[in-house]
C-alpha positions in Angstrom: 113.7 132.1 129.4 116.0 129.4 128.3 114.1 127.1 130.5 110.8 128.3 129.6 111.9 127.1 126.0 112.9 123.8 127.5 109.9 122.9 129.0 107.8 124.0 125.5 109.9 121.8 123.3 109.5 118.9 126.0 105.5 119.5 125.7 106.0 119.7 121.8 107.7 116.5 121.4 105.7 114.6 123.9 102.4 115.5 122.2 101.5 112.7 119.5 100.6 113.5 116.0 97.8 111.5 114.1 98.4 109.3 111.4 95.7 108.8 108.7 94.4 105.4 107.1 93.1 106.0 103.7 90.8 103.4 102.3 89.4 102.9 99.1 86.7 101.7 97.3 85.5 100.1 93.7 82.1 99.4 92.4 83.5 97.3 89.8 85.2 94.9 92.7 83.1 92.9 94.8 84.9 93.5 98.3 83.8 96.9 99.9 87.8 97.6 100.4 90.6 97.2 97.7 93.4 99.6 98.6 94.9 101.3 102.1 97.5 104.2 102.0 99.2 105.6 104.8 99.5 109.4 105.6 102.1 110.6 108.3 104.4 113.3 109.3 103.6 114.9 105.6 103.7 111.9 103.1 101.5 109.6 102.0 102.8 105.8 101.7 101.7 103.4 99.5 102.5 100.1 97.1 102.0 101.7 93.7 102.0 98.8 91.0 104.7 100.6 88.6 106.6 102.2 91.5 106.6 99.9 94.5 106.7 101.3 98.0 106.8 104.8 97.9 106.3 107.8 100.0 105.1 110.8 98.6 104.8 114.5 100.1 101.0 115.5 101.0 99.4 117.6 98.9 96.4 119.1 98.1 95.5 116.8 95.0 96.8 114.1 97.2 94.1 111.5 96.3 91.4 110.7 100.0 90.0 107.3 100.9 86.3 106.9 100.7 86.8 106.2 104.4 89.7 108.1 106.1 90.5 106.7 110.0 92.9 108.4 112.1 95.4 107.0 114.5 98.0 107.7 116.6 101.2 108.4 114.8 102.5 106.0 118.1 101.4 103.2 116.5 103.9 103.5 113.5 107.1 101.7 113.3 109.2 104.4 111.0 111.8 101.4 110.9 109.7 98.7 109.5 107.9 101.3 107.5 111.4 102.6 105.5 112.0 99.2 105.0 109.1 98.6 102.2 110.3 102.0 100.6 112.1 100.9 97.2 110.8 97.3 97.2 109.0 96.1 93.5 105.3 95.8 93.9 104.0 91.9 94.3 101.2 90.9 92.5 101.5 87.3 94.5 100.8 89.1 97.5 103.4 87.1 99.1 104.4 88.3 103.4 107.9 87.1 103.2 109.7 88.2 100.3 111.6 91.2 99.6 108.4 92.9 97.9 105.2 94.5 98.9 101.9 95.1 98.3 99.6 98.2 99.8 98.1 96.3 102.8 101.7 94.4 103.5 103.3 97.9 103.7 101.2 100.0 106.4 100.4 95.9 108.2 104.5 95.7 108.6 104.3 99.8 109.6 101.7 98.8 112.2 103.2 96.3 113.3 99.9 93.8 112.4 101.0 90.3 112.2 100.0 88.0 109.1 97.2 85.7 108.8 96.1 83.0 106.7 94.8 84.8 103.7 91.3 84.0 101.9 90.8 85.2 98.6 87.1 83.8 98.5 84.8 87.1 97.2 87.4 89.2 95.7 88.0 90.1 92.0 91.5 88.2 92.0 89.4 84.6 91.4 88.4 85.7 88.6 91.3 86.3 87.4 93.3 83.7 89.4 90.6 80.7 89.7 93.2 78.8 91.8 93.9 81.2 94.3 90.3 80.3 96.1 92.4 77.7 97.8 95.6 79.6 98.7 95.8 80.6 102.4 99.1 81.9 102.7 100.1 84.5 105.4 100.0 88.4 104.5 96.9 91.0 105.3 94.4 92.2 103.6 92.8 96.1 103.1 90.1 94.5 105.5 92.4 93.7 108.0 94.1 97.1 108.1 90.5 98.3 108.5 89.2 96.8 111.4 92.7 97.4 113.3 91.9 100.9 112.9 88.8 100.9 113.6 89.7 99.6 117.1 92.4 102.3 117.8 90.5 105.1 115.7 90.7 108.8 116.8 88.5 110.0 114.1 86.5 108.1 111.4 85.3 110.1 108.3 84.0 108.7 105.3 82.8 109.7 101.6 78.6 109.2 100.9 78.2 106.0 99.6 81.2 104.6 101.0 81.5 100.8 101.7 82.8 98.9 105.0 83.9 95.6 105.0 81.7 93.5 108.3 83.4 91.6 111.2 82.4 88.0 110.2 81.8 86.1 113.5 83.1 82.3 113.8 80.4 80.2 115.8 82.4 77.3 117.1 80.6 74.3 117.9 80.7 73.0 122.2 
């Protein structure tokens, strides 16, 4: 019996949970993709803009992405993840600093590395005219997406929902 009960806990903790990807949405913003939230092992984590990086438990009036894409709970790094809880939110969206923003927070729990950033097509000109030039590391929602989209166990999304496209670079011969 004893081990019977061995071998079930060894199947138990080998199995892999999934992790969920929320994204959502906002007709009032141009780009199809605004915020990302991270769902695992019974909290949802996120870069609130009052609260900072947070992780709250699951529940049923826990808010859904217009497009939800699981993953495998493998892919998280629980370290890199803890450390954005407690950090102040940054509306500079700034990689290295000891703040966070949504996309920074589940990028560092994925372990996604930074790219140049282009702020081109998103509500933030408006407001910041002179961040059309900046191209400073970090990630966006879009980013998160399409990382998910290539190690997606399941893809659901909301009528109506919007998906940021794959642009394709043509270089010149």
């Amino acid at each position: 019996m004893k081990s019977f009960i061995l071998i079930l806990i060894s199947i138990i903790s080998v199995q892999s949970q999934a992790a969920i990807l929320n994204f959502f949405s906002n007709p009032r913003v141009p780009q199809p993709i605004f915020h990302v939230t991270l769902e695992y092992k019974g909290f949802v984590y996120e870069a609130d803009t009052h609260d900072g990086g947070r992780g709250l438990p699951l529940t049923a009036q826990t808010p859904k992405g217009d497009i939800r894409i699981e993953i495998s709970d493998d892919l998280i790094n629980e370290q890199a993840l803890a450390a954005q809880m407690g950090l102040p939110f940054d509306y500079n969206f700034v990689w290295d600093n000891q703040k966070t923003y949504c996309s920074k927070l589940v990028g560092k729990a994925l372990d996604i590395q930074p790219t140049p950033m282009d702020f081109s097509g998103t509500h933030y000109v408006k407001y910041y005219p002179n961040w059309i030039n900046r191209h400073d590391l970090g990630l966006s929602p879009d980013q998160i997406y399409f990382f998910a989209m290539d190690h997606a166990l399941r893809v659901s999304r909301k009528a109506g929902s919007r998906a940021p496209e794959r642009t394709t670079v043509v270089v010149p011969n």
